[in-house]
C-alpha positions as CSV (number, residue, x, y, z in Angstrom):
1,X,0.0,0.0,0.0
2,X,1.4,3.4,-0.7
3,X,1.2,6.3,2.0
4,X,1.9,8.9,-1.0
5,X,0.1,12.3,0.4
6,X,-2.2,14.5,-1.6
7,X,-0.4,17.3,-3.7
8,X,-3.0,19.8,-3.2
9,X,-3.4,22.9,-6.7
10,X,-6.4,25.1,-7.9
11,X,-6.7,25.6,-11.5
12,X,-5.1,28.0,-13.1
13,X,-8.4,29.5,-14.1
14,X,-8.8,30.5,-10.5
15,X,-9.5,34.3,-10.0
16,X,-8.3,33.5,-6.2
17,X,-11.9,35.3,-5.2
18,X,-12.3,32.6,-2.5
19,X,-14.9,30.1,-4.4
20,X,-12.1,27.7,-4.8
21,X,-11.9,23.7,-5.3
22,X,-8.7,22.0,-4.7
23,X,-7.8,18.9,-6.5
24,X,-5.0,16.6,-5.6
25,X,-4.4,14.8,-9.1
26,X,-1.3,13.2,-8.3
27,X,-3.5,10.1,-6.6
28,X,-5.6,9.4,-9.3
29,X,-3.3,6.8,-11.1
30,X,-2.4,5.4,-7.1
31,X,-5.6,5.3,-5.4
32,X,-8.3,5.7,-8.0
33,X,-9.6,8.4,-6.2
34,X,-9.4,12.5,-6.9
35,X,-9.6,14.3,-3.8
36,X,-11.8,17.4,-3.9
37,X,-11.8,20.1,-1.1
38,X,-12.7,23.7,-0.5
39,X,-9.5,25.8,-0.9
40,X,-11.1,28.2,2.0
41,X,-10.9,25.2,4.7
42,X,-8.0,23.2,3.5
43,X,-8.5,21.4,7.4
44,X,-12.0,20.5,6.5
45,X,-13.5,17.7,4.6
46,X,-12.5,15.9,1.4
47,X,-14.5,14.5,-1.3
48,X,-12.9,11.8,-2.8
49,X,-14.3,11.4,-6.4
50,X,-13.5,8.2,-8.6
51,X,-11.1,9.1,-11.3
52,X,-13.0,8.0,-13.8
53,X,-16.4,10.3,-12.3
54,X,-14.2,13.2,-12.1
55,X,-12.7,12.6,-15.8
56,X,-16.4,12.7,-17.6
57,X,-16.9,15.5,-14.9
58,X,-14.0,17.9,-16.3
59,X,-15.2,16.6,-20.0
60,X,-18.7,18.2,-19.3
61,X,-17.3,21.4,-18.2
62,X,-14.9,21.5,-21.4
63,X,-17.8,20.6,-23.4
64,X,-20.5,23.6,-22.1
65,X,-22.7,21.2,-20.4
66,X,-22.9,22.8,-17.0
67,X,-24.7,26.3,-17.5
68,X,-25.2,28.9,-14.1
69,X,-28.2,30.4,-13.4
């Protein structure tokens, strides 16, 4: 079993307005898993996404498929 820790980045899209995400990307290939978590609490509490969930997820938003209201 690997103990690798997250590596924690926002996108570079970020405007660093405080409505951040976090991803740690580097345990996707490891674990699976994406960790998600709000860049405002980095102590708080992670999401962990499949990889392959938060793959088609990124896709969608590349694509135009999520509008806001």
């Amino acid at each position: 079993m690997t103990t690798e820790s997250p590596r924690w980045f926002k996108s570079s899209h970020s405007d660093n307005g405080g409505n951040c995400v976090e991803i740690a990307a580097n345990l996707a290939t490891s674990h699976g898993m994406v960790p998600v978590r709000d860049s405002k609490n980095p102590a708080g509490p992670v999401l962990n996404l499949p990889a392959d969930a938060f793959t088609t997820f990124v896709s969608g938003i590349k694509a135009g498929e999520f509008h806001s209201v």
